[in-house]
N, C-alpha and C positions, 0 to 999 in steps of 0.2 A: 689461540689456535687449538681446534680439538686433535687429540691425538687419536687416530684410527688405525693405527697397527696394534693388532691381538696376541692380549701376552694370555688370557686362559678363554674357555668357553663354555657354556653349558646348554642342552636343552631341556625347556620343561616340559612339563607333561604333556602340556600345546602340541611341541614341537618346536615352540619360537625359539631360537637362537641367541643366547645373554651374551655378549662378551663385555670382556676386561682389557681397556687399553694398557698397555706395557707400561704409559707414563703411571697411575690411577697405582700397579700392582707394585712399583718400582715406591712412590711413593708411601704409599702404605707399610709394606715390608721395610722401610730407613724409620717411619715413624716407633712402628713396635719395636723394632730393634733397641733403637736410642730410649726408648721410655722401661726398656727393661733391663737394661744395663743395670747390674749389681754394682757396678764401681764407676764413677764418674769418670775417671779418665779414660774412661772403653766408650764412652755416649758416641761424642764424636766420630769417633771409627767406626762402631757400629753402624750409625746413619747411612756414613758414606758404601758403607759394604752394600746395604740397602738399594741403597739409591741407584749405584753400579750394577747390580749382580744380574741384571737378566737383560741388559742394555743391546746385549746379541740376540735380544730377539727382534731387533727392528733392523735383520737382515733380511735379505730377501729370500733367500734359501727357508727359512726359518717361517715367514710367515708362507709359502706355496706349502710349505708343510701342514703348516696348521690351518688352512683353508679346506686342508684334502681332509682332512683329520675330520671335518664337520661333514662329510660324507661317505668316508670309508672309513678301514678299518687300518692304522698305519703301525707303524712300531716305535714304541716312547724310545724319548732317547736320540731318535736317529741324526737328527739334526742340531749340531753346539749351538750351545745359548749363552757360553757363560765366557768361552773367550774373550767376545764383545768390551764384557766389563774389565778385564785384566787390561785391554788393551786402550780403556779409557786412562784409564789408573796410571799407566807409563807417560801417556801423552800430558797428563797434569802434573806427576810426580815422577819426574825420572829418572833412576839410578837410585832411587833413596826407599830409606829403609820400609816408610811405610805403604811406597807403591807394593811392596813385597808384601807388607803383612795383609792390605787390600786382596792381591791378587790370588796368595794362597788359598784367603775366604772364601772367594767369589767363584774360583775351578773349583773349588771342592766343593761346594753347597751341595751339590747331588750324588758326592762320594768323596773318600778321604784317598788324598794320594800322598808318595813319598816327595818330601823334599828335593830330598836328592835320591836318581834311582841306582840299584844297589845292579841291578842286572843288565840297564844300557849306559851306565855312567854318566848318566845327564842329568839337568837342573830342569826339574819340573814347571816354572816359571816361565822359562829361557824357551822348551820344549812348546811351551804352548803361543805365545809371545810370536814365533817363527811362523803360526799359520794365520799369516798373514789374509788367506781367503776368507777365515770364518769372521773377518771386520770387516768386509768391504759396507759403504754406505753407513753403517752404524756411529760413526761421528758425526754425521752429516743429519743424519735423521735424529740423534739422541739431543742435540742443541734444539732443534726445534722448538723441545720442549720444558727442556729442564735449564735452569737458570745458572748457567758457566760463576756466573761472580757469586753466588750463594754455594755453588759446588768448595771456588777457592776459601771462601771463607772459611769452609767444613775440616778443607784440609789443612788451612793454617793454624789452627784448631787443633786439629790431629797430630800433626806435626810436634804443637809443642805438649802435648798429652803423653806421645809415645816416647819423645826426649827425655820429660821425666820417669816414666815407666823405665827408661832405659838406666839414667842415673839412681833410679832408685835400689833394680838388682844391682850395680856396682858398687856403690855405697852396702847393701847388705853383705856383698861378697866380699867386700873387704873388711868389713868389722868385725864379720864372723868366722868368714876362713883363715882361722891362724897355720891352716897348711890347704895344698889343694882339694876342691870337694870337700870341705869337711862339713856343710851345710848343704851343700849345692852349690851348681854351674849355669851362668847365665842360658844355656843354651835348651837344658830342662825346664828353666821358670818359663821363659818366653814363648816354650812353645805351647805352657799350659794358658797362657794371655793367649795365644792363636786362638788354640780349643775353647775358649770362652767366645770368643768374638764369631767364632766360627756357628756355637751351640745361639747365639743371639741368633745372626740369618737364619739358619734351620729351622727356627724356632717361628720366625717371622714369617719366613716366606712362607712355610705350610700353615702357619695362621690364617694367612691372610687370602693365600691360595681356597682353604674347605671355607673360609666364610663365603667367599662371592659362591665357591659352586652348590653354596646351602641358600643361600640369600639371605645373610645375617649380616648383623654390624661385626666387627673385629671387635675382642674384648677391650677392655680399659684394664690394665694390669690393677690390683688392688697399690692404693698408695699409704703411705705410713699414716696416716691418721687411721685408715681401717685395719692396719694391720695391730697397730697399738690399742684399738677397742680390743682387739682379739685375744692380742695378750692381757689386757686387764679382764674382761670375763673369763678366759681360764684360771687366770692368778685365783680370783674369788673363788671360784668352784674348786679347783685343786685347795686351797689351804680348808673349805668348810669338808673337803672330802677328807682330808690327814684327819683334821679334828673328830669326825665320825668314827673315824676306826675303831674299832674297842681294843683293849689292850687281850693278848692272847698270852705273852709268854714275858720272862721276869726279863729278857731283850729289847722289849718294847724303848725302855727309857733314853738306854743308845741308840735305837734307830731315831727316835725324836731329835737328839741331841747329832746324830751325823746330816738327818735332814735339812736342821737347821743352821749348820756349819755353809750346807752346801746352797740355800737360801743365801745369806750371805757374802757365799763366794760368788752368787752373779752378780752383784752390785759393784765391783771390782772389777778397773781396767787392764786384763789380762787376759792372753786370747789365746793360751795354750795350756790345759790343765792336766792332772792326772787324778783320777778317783781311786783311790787303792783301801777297799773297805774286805772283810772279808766275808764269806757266801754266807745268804743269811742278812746280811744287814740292811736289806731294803734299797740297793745301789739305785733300783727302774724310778722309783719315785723321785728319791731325793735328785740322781741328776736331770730328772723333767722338773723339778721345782728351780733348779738353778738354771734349767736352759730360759725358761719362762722368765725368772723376775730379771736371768741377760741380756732374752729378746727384748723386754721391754727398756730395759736400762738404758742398750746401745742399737735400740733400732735395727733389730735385725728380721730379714725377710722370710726367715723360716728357722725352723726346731729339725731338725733330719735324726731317729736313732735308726744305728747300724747293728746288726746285729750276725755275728757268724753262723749258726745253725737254726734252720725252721722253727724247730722246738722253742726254743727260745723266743722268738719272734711274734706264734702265736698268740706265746702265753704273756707277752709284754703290751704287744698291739691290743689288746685286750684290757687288760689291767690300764694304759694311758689313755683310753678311750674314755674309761668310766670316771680316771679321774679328773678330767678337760671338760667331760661333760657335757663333750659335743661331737658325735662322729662327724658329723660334715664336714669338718677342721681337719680329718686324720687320716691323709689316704694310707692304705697298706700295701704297699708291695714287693712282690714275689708271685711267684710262678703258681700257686695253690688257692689264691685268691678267685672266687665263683661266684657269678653272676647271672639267675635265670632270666633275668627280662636280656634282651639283643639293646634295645638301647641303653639301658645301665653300663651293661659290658665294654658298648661303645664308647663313652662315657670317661668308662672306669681307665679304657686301656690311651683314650687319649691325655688322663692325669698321670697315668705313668710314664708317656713318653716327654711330658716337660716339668712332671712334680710341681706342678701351678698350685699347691697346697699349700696352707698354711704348716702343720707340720705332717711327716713325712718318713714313715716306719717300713724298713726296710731290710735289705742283706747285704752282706758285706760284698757277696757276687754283683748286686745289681751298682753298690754304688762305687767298687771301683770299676768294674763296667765304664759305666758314666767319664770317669779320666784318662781311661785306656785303649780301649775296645774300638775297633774302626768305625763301627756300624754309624750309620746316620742317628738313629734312635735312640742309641745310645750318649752320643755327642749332641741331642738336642737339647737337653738338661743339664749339662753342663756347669751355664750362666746361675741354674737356681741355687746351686751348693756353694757358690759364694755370700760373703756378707750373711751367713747362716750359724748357727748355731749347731756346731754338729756332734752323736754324741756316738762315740765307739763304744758297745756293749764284748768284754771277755776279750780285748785286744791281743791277750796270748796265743787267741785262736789263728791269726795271720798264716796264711803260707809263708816258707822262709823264704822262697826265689822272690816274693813279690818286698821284702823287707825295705829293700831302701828307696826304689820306688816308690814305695808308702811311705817313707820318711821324708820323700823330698814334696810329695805333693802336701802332706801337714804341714810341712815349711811353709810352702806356698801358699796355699789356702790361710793360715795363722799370721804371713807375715805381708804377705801381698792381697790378698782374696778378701782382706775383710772379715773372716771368719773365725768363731772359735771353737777350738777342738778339745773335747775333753774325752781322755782314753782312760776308761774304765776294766779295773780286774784285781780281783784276789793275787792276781802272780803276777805285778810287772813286768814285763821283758826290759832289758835296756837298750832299748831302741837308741838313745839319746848317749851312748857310752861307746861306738862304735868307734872303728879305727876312721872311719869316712864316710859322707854321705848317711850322716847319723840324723836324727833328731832333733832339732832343737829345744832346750830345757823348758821342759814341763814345771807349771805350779802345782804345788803338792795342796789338793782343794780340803784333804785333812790332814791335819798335821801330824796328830797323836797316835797314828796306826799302830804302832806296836801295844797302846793300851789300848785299841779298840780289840784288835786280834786275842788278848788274853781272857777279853770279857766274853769275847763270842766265840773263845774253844768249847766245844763241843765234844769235841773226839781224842782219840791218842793213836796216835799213827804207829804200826807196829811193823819193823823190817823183820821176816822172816825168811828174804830170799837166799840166805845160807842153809836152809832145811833141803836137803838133797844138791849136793853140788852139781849136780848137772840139769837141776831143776825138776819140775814137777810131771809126771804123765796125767794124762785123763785121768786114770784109776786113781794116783796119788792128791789130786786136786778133788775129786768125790771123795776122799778117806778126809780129807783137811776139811770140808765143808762140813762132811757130814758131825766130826767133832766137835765144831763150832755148836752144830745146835746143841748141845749139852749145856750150854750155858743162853744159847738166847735161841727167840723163836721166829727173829724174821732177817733173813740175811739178802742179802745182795752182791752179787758176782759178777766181774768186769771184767773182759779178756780182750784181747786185739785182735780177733780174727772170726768172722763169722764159722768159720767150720769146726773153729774150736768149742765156740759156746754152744754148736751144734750138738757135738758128741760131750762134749761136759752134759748137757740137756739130758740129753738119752739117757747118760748114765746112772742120771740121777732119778729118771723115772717111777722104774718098779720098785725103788728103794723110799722114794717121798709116798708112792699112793699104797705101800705099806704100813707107813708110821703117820698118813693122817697131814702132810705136809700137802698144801699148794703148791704146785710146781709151774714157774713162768717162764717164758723164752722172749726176747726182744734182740733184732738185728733189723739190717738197712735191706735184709731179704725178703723181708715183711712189705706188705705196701702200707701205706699212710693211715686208711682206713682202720688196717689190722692193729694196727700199732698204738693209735687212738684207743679201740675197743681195749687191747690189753692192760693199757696204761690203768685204762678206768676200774678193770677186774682188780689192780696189782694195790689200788690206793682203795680200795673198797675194801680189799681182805686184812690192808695193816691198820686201815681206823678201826673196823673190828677186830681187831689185836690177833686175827688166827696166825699160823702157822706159817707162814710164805717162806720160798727161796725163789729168787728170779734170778736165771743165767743171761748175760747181756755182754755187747761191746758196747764202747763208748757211746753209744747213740743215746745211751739214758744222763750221759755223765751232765749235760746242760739243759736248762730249761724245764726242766721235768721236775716238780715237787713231790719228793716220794721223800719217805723218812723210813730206813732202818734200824733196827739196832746193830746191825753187824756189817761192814761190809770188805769184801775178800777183792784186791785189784793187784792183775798182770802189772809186773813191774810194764812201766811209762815213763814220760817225765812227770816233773815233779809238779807241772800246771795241770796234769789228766790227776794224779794222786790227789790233787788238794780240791778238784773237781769233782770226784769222786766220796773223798769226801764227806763235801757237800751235798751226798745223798745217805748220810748217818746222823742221826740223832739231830735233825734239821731244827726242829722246831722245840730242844731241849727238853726231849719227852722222857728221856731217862739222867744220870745224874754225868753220866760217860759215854759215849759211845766207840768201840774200835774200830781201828783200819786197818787191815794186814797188806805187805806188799810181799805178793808170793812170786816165785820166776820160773816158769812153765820151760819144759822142756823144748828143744830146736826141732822135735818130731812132732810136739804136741802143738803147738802154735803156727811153725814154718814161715816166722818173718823175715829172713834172709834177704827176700827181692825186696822188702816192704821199709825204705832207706826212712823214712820218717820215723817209723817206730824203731828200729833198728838203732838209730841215733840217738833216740832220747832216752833209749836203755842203756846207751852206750855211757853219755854225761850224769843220769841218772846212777847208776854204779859207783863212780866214782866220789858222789854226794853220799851216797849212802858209805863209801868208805870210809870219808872223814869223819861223818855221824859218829861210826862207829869207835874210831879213834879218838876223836876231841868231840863228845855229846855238850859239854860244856860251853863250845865255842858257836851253840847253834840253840844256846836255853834247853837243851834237853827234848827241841820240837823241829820234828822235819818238815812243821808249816810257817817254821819262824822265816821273819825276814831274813836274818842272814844266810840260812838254807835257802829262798830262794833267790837270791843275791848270786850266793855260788852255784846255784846249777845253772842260774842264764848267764853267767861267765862261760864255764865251760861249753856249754850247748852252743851258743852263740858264736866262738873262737871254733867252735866246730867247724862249724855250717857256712863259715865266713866266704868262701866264694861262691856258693850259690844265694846268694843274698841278693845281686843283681839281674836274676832272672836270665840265667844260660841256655842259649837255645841256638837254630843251627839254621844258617840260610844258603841256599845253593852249596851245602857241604864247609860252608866258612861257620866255625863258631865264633858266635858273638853274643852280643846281650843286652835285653832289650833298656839297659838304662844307660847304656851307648847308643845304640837305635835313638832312643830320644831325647838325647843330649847333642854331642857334636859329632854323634858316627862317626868316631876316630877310628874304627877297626877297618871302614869300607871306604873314609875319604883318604886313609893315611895309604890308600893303594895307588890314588892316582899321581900322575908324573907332577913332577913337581911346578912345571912353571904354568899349570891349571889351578895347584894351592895357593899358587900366590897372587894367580889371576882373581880368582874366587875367594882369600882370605876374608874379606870385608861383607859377603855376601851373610844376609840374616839369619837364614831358613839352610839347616843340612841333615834337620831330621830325616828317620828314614819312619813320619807318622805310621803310614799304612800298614807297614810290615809288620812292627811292633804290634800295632792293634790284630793285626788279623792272628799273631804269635798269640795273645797276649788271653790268659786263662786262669782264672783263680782257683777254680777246680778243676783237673782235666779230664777231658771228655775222650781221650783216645778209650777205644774200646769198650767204652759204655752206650749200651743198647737200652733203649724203654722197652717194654712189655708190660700190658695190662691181663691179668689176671681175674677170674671169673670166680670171683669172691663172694658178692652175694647175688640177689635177685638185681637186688638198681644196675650193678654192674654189668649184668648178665642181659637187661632190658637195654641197656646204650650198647653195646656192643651187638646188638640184631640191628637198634636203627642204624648204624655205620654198615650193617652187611648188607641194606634193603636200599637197593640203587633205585627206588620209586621218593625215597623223603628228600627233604628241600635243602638247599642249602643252609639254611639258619637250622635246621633241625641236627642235621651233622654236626656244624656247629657248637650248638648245644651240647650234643653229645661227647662231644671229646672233651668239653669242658668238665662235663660229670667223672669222666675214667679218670681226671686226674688224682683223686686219691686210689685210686686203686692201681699205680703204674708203677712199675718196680724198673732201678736200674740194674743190670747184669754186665758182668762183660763177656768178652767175645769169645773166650774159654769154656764161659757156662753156657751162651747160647749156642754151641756145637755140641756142649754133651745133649743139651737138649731135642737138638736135630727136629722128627718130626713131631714133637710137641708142642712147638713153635706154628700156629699160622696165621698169614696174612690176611689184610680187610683191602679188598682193593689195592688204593695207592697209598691208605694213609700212612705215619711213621711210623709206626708201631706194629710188633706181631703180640698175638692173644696166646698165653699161656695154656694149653690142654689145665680142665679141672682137676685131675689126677697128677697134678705133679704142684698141686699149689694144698699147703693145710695152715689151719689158722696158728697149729705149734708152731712152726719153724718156719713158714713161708713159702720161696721156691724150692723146690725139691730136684735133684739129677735123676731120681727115680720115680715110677709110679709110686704112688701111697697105697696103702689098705684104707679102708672105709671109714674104720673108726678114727683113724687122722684126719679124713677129710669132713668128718662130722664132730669135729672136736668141740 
C-alpha cells in the first residue's frame, strides 16, 4: 500500500509539485541514524527515534497544513508533528525507561526542552503525552504502513542495549566513586547518551529532509575500510613530512625523540592521556602523529584538535594541513573561516554543523558548544566526537566555572563514548585531584618531563614584584623597560589590561623614536586584520636583529611565534608566566633568555572587578613567596614541576566553588552541573509525595536551561563593530549601505568585515556615542575612521592624522 500522506514538498522550476510520503522520510531518517551511530548500543535506539519522530504527521490537522503550505504562504511550526511519535513510544513501551529516552528524542528534534520545568513544575513528557488531540488518527494511519513486529523487534533490541548502558554507569559509579560524585553521577552520563542519540535524529532528519528538497540520493556515511585508507595515506605523508624537516636548532633531537614517544603512545590501549611537554617542543605535531597511528590502531572516526585561542588555531590548522597532506580531510572551524564562492560557503557551513570530516580543527568555544549549548546546530554534532580521537591544545586555558563539567564529560567520552582524550600543556591543571567530580587519571604519554623541561630551558624567570611595594606606575614600568634595553635590544611587555598597554605605549613613544627603537602595540582593541599586519611588522624587525619593544596583553602570550631576548610580564598565574615565557629566546637564539615578573600598581592596571586575574595574582603571590623562602624545594625554577604543582593547589582550592558553573534562574541560585545532573536544587522543592511518585522517572534534567545559561566566553556586554581600516573594508561596508545589491552580495560582504570587527563593551560603546553608526538592520555599528588608528586600535577620542596614517 502506497503511502500518500506528505511529510515534505518542493516545487521545481516547472512548478510541478515533488512530495515526500511521511512513510519514505520516517524511513530514511531511522536508516541514517542507525548507520551513524558512533557506538553500537545507540543503533537500535537511534532507528527507532527515526522511525517514530515525525509519525504526527499523519494527522490530519498536519496534513490541511501542509496542503495550504503548497499555496500560500503559512507559518512553520504551527502545527505539532512530533507528539505523534512520543505517543507511539508509550503505547509500545510503557512506563519504561526507554519510552522516555524515545520520547525526549522525538519532542525535541526541533528544539531542546527541560526535563523537568524549573518554572511550571512539570514533567515535560507527561506535559506532552496529555495532548491527547495532537494523536488523533495517527496510530491508525502510522500501522498502515510501518511493520508493528519489525517496530517490536527494534525495541527489544533497545531495551536490552539501554539495560546494559544502564549497568554499565553503575558498575562505573561504583568502582570509581570511593565517595559521592567523585567521577560523576548517573544522571550527567545519561543525559549525555540523550544528546548523542538526540544529535543522530537532528542529524538524520535534516539530511534526509535538503536531500529530497535538492533531489539528491542521502549520503553513505564513510565506513572503516575508507576511513583506515585515510589514516594510512596521512601516516605515510606525515612521517615523509617529519623526515623533511631540516634540523634548525640543537632542540631538534628531543623533539624527534618526544615525537616518537608520542608515536608509540598511540599503539597502546589507553583512552585518557596527558601531554605535558614544554613550549617549544613541537606538542601540534607529535600529538597528530599519535592521534593518526590511534585512529588507525583502534578505528576511530575522526582526529578532532581543540584549541583555546584563534591564534593558536590558525597557526596549527595550518601547519596539520601541510603535514596530512591533504586539505580535503581537514575541516577548520571557527568563526573567521571565508569563503568567496556561495556555494563553497554553503558547503563549508554545512561541515560545520555535523563535522562529517575526517579530521576536525577547532575551538574550545565551538566544541564545548557542541555538549552544552541548546541550540539545534550545535547538538547536531554531537554523535561525531564520539569514538574520536580528540586532542585538547593549552588545557590550562579552561574557564574555571566550566571545570567540572569538563571533567565529567572527558569521563564520559573516555569511558563510555569510545573516545580518546589527550590534554595537552606546559602547565597541567589538576583537574584529576579534585575534592569531586574530578577527572579521571590521565596516562602520562611522556614520562621523563622533568628531563625534557631541563633540556628545553631557555629562559630564567626573574621575580622582581618586591621592587616598589605597592607596585609599579606607568612612569616606573617605562623607567624598568627602558633599563632593560641597556643590556638587550628586543624586549616584550605583557600587562593585563588593555588601557594599561595603552598608556605604557605612549609613554614609551617619544622616548623609543629618539634612541632609534621600533615601537609596537597589540591588544583585543585591534581588529584581526590589524593584528595580523602587526604581527608580521613585529617578526620582520627581530629576524633582522633591530631594535624592537612591543607593549601587549595576553593576546600575544599563545600561538604567536615571536622570539625575544627579554621579556617584562604583570604578575599572573603561573600558566600566563610560563606562556609568556614562551615568547623569549624561543628558538635558543641566544645562550639565556629572561623573564621579569613585575606588579603594577592598583591605579596603573585597575583589575579589581577583573576576578580572574585578580585571583591568579592572588595564588600566584603566594608561589612566589615560598620561592622566595625554600628556592630549593622548587630547583631554583618557577617553571619547575613542583612550582607548578603548588600554584594549581592553591589556585584551584581557591576557585573551588565556582567550578560548577554558578549562575541564577528566576532569582534561585543554582548551577548548571545540577541543572544537568539530578536538579536537586529545583526537584528538592517539590512536596514530597511527587518525589516519591516520580523517584524512578529517567529524565529530571533541566537540558534547555542549562544550554541556553551555558557560555564559555561571556557575551554580556559585548558589542561587534566593524572599523573602516582599509580600502576592502571601507568597499564592503558601501555594499551593506547600497539597498540596490542582492542578497548573496550582503552576504558576501559581512563575510569580508569579519577580520575587521572588533569586540567592545557596552562602557566603551557610550563613551563612543555618535561615533558609532548603523547599516540598516544589520548586527553591527561601523566605527567613525577618526576614532580607529593602526597603533592602538579603538580609540574614546578623535585621533590627529598622523595616528590614523600610522
Amino acid at each position: 500500500m502506497k503511502d500518500t500522506y506528505i511529510a515534505h514538498f518542493y516545487k521545481d522550476e516547472n512548478g510541478t509539485i515533488h512530495i515526500q510520503p511521511v512513510f519514505d522520510h520516517n524511513s530514511h531518517a531511522a536508516a541514517l541514524a542507525e548507520m551513524n551511530s558512533p557506538l553500537p548500543e545507540l543503533s537500535s535506539i537511534a532507528w527507532l527515534c527515526g522511525i517514530l519522530h515525525d509519525a504526527g504527521k499523519y494527522r490530519e490537522g498536519f496534513q490541511n497544513y501542509i496542503k495550504r503550505a503548497m499555496n500560500e504562504s503559512v507559518r512553520r511550526g504551527e502545527e505539532d508533528h512530533s507528539t505523534g511519535g512520543g505517543f507511539l513510544a508509550e503505547q509500545i513501551l510503557p512506563k519504561l525507561n526507554l519510552a522516555q529516552m524515545i520520547q525526549m528524542v522525538v519532542f525535541c528534534h526541533h528544539g531542546l526542552k527541560d526535563s523537568f520545568s524549573i518554572e511550571r513544575n512539570s514533567f515535560y513528557i507527561e506535559e506532552r503525552l496529555k495532548k491527547i488531540e495532537n494523536t488523533e488518527k495517527v496510530e491508525e494511519r502510522y500501522y498502515q504502513f510501518f511493520d508493528k513486529e519489525l517496530l517490536k523487534r527494534k525495541c527489544d533490541e533497545s531495551r536490552q542495549m539501554l539495560s546494559g548502558i544502564m549497568n554499565e554507569i553503575r558498575n562505573f559509579i561504583l568502582q570509581k566513586n570511593t565517595k559521592k560524585n567523585l567521577y560523576g553521577n548517573r544522571d550527567f552520563f545519561i543525559g549525555l547518551y540523550e544528546r548523542t542519540i538526540m544529535s543522530l535524529l537532528i542529524d538524520a532528519d535534516r539530511t534526509d529532509t535538503a536531500c529530497f528538497m535538492q533531489n539528491r540520493e542521502c549520503p553513505i556515511p564513510k565506513d572503516d575500510k575508507e576511513l583506515q585508507a585515510i589514516w594510512d595515506r596521512s601516516i605515510i605523508y606525515l612521517e615523509k613530512y617529519l623526515n623533511k624537516l631540516q634540523s634548525t636548532s640543537r632542540l631538534d633531537d628531543y623533539r624527534r625523540d618526544i615525537s616518537g614517544k608520542c608515536m608509540e603512545a598511540g599503539k597502546k590501549p589507553a583512552w585518557l592521556y596527558r601531554l605535558t611537554v614544554p613550549t617549544g617542543a613541537g606538542k601540534t605535531l607529535s600529538s597528530l602523529r599519535f592521534a593518526l597511528h590511534h585512529a588507525k590502531e583502534y578505528h576511530k572516526k575522526h582526529i578532532i584538535y581543540v584549541a583555546p585561542y584563534q591564534s593558536i588555531l590558525d597557526q596549527n590548522a595550518q601547519e596539520i594541513r601541510k603535514a596530512v597532506g591533504d586539505s580535503d580531510i581537514v575541516l577548520e572551524h571557527h568563526c573567521n573561516v571565508l569563503h568567496e564562492d556561495d556555494k563553497m560557503q554553503e558547503h563549508y557551513e554545512l561541515l560545520t554543523e555535523n563535522w562529517d570530516s575526517p579530521i576536525i580543527v577547532t575551538t574550545a568555544v565551538q566544541f564545548l558548544n557542541t555538549l552544552f549549548v541548546s541550540g539545534s546546530s550545535n547538538i547536531r554534532r554531537m554523535y561525531n566526537i564520539l569514538n574520536s580521537v580528540i586532542i585538547f591544545d593549552e588545557i590550562q586555558a579552561l574557564p574555571v566555572r566550566i571545570t567540572k563539567m569538563y571533567n565529567l564529560a572527558v569521563n564520559f567520552l573516555s569511558t563510555f563514548g569510545k573516545s580518546t582524550v589527550v590534554l595537552c600543556s606546559a602547565t597541567q591543571p589538576l583537574y584529576d585531584e579534585l575534592d569531586e567530580n574530578r577527572l579521571l587519571p590521565p596516562v602520562n604519554m611522556i614520562e621523563e618531563t622533568e628531563g625534557f623541561a631541563k633540556v628545553f630551558k631557555r629562559t630564567e624567570i626573574i621575580d622582581v614584584t618586591e621592587e616598589g611595594r605597592q607596585g609599579f606606575s606607568i612612569e616606573e614600568l617605562q623607567e624598568f623597560i627602558w633599563d632593560k634595553t641597556k643590556m638587550t635590544q628586543q624586549i616584550l611587555v605583557i600587562v593585563n589590561t588593555k588601557k594599561c598597554a595603552e598608556k605604557v605605549y605612549n609613554r614609551l613613544k617619544e622616548q623609543c623614536k629618539e634612541s632609534g627603537y621600533l615601537l609596537f602595540h597589540l591588544s583585543t582593541n585591534m581588529c584581526a586584520e590589524n593584528r595580523r599586519e602587526t604581527l608580521a611588522r613585529i617578526e620582520e624587525s627581530l629576524k633582522n636583529e633591530k631594535r624592537a619593544i612591543c607593549i601587549s596583553t595576553q593576546v600575544v602570550e599563545a600561538g604567536v611565534n615571536l622570539s625575544f631576548q627579554c621579556v617584562i610580564r604583570s604578575l599572573a598565574g603561573l600558566d600566563n608566566i610560563i606562556q609568556a615565557a614562551g615568547r623569549c629566546n624561543r628558538h635558543g637564539e641566544w645562550e639565556i633568555g629572561y623573564v621579569y615578573i613585575v606588579q603594577m600598581s592598583k591605579e596603573a592596571e585597575k583589575v579589581d572587578k577583573l576576578t580572574d586575574i585578580r585571583k591568579t595574582q592572588e595564588s600566584m603571590r603566594l608561589v612566589l613567596l615560598q620561592m622566595r623562602m625554600h628556592p630549593q624545594d622548587f630547583e631554583n625554577n618557577l617553571a619547575s614541576e613542583q612550582a607548578i604543582r603548588l600554584y594549581y593547589q592553591i589556585y584551584l582550592k581557591e576557585r573551588k566553588a565556582e567550578m560548577e558553573y554558578p549562575a541564577s534562574v528566576n532569582g534561585i541560585s543554582v548551577n548548571l552541573l545540577d541543572l544537568l545532573s539530578a536538579n536537586e536544587k529545583m526537584w528538592g522543592g517539590l512536596p514530597q509525595e511527587i518525589k516519591v511518585n516520580k523517584r524512578n522517572l529517567l529524565f529530571k534534567q533541566a537540558f534547555k536551561t542549562a544550554g541556553d545559561l551555558f557560555e564559555v566566553i561571556p557575551e554580556d556586554g559585548k558589542i561587534d563593530i566593524v572599523v573602516e581600516y582599509n580600502e576592502e573594508a571601507k568597499n564592503q561596508i558601501d555594499v551593506l549601505r547600497d539597498f540596490n545589491k542582492s542578497v548573496g552580495e550582503r552576504r558576501r560582504a559581512m563575510r569580508r568585515l569579519q577580520p575587521y570587527t572588533v569586540g567592545i563593551s557596552e562602557q566603551l560603546r557610550q563613551k563612543l556615542g555618535n561615533a558609532l553608526s548603523s547599516i540598516h538592520d544589520e548586527p553591527f555599528q561601523v566605527l567613525s575612521e577618526n576614532y580607529y588608528s593602526k597603533e592602538i586600535g579603538v580609540s574614546e577620542e578623535p585621533l590627529g592624522m598622523e595616528l590614523l596614517n600610522f
